[in-house]
N, C-alpha and C positions, 0 to 999 in steps of 0.2 A: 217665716214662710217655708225654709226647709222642710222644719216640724209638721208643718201640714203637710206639704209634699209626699213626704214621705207617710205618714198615716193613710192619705188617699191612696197612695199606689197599693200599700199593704188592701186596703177594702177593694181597689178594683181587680188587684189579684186575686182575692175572693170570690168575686163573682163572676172572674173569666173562668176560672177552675171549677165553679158550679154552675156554669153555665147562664149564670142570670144575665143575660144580655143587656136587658133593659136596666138593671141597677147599675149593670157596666156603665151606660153611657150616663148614666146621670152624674155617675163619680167623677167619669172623664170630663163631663160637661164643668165639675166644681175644678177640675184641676187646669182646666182650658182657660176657667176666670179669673183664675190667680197668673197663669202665665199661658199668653193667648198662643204663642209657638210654640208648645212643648211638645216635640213629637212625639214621643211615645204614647203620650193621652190622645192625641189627634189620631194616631195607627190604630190604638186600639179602640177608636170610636166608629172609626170607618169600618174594622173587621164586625164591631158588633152587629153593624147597623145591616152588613152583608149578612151575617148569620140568620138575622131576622126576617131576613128578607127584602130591605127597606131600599134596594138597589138605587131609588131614585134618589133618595136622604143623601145615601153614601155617595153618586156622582154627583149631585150639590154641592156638597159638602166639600169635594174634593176639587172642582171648578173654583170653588171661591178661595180657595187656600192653594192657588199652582206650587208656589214654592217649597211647600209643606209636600203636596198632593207627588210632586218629582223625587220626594225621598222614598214613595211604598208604589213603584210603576207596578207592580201586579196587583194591588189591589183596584188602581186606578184601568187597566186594560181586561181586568175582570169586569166592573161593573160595564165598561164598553161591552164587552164582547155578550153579557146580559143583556142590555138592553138593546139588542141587535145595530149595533154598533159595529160591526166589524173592521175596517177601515182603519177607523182610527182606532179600536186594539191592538191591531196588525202596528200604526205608525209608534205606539206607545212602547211596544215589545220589541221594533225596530231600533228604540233609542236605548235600549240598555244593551252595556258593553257585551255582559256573559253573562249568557241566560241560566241561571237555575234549572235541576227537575222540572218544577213545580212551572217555571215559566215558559219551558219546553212542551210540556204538557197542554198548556194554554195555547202557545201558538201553533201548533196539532192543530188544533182545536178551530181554530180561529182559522187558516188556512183553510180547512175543510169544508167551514163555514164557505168561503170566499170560492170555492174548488179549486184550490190553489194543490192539484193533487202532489203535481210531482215533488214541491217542495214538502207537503204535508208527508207524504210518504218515508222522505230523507229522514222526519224529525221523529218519525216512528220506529223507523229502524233503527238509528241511535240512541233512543230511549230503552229499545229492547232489549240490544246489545250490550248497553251500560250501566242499565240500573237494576238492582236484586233486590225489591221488597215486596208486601203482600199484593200489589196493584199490577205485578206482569201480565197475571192473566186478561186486566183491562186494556192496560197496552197491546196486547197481540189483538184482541177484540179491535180497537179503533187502526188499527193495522191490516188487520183484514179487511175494515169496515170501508178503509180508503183506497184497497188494493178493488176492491167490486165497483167505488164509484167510476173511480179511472178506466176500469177495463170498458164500462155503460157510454162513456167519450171517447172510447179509442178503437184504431183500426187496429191496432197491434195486440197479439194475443198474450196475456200477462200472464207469466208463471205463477203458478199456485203452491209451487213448493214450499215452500217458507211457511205456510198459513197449517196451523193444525185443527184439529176438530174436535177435542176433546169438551169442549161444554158445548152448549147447544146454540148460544151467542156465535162461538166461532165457526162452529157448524151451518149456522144458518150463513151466515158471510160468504161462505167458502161455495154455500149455494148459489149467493147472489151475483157471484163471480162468476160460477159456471153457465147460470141462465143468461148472461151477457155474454159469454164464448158460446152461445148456442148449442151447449150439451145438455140436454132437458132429461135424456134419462140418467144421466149420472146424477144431474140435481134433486131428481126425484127422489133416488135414493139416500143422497145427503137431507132433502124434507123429513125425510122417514130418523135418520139418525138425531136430528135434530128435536123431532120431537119426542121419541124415546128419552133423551137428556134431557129435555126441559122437564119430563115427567117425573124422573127418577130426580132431578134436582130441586122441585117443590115437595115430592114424597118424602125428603131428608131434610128438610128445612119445615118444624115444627111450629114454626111461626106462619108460612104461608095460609094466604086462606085459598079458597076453589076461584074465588074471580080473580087474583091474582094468575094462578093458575091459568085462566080461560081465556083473561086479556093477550098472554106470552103465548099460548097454543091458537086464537084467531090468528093472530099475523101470519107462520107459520101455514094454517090452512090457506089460507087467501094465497098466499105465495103458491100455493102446491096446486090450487085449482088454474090459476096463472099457467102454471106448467103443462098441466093436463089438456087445457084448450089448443099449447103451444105444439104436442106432440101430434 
C-alpha cells in the first residue's frame, strides 16, 4: 500500500503543477480509497474542487469530513464566505489561533462583507504595514475601498491621508470617500484622474480588449454624473 501511495501522490503532483484539476481529484478520490483520512489527498481534493469552481462539492465535502474539514479552516471559511455565508466564515476564522496572510486577507474580506468596518479597517492596516509582496497595491485598494464605506455610515470625517491614488482603483476610492465628506468638486476632479489611469492602464495592458476597457470607464462615468447632479 505505501507503494501505491506513493506512485499516486507522485501523479497527483503532476497534475496540480499542470493544473489538471479534474485528473487531480480523481487521483485523490484513488488515494481517499485506499486510506479514507488521509489528509493531504482530502486538502487537496477540496483545493481542486475550489479551483474549479465546484464551491458547493468543496462545502460537501468538507461538512461531511468535520474532523478532516478542522485541519484546512481556510479552505473550509473560503467556500463560506463564497457562498455567501459570511457568519459563519467570520466564526470559522474566529477559531483559529494565528491567522495567516492569506487568512487575514479573508477575514478583510469577510468583515467587509458583514460591514464589520472598523475592525476590517484594523486588518488592513496591518496587512499593509506588514506585508511586501506583489499584492500591496490590492491591499491599499481594499483599504481605501473600506475607508469610503465607513465614511457613507459615519458622522465623523475620515482622514484621507493614508490612501494614495496612484492607479485608478485607488483613485476612484479616494473619490468615493470624498463624495461621502460632500466635497463634489474635489471628487470631480479625482473622476477625472481616475479615468485618465484606467485609460493609460488598459492602453499598456496588451491583452485588454475595448469592453473591458468600457465596462471599468461606465462605472467611473456613472459616478461622475452622480456628482454633477450633486453640485
Amino acid at each position: 500500500q505505501t507503494k501505491d501511495l506513493t506512485a499516486l501522490y507522485g501523479e497527483l503532483n503532476r497534475f496540480g503543477q499542470s493544473e489538471d484539476y479534474e485528473k487531480a481529484i480523481k487521483t485523490a478520490n484513488r488515494i481517499l480509497h485506499l486510506v479514507p483520512n488521509e489528509e493531504k489527498a482530502f486538502h487537496c481534493k477540496v483545493v481542486c474542487q475550489i479551483q474549479l469552481g465546484k464551491l458547493d462539492d468543496a462545502f460537501g465535502l468538507l461538512s461531511k469530513n468535520p474532523s478532516l474539514a478542522e485541519k484546512i479552516p481556510f479552505e473550509k471559511a473560503y467556500c463560506e464566505y463564497a457562498l455567501n455565508r459570511p457568519q459563519d466564515a467570520l466564526k470559522t476564522l474566529r477559531e483559529i489561533p494565528s491567522l495567516s496572510n492569506r487568512e487575514q486577507e479573508l477575514l478583510g474580506q469577510v468583515l467587509y462583507k458583514l460591514e464589520q468596518y472598523d475592525e476590517c479597517l484594523g486588518v488592513y492596516r496591518n496587512l499593509v504595514k506588514n506585508t511586501h509582496d506583489d499584492f500591496e497595491m490590492e491591499r491599499e485598494t481594499n483599504l481605501s475601498a473600506v475607508l469610503a464605506a465607513k465614511q457613507a455610515v459615519s458622522d465623523e470625517t475620515i482622514d484621507d491621508e493614508e490612501l494614495h491614488d496612484d492607479t485608478y482603483e485607488l483613485c476612484y476610492n479616494k473619490t468615493c470617500l470624498l463624495i461621502a465628506q460632500g466635497l463634489y468638486q474635489e471628487a470631480l476632479k479625482n473622476l477625472d484622474k481616475a479615468e485618465e489611469l484606467c485609460r493609460k492602464t488598459y492602453e499598456d495592458d496588451p491583452e485588454a480588449f475595448d469592453d473591458d476597457i468600457d465596462a471599468e470607464l461606465s462605472v467611473i462615468r456613472v459616478q461622475r454624473g452622480y456628482v454633477l447632479q450633486k453640485i
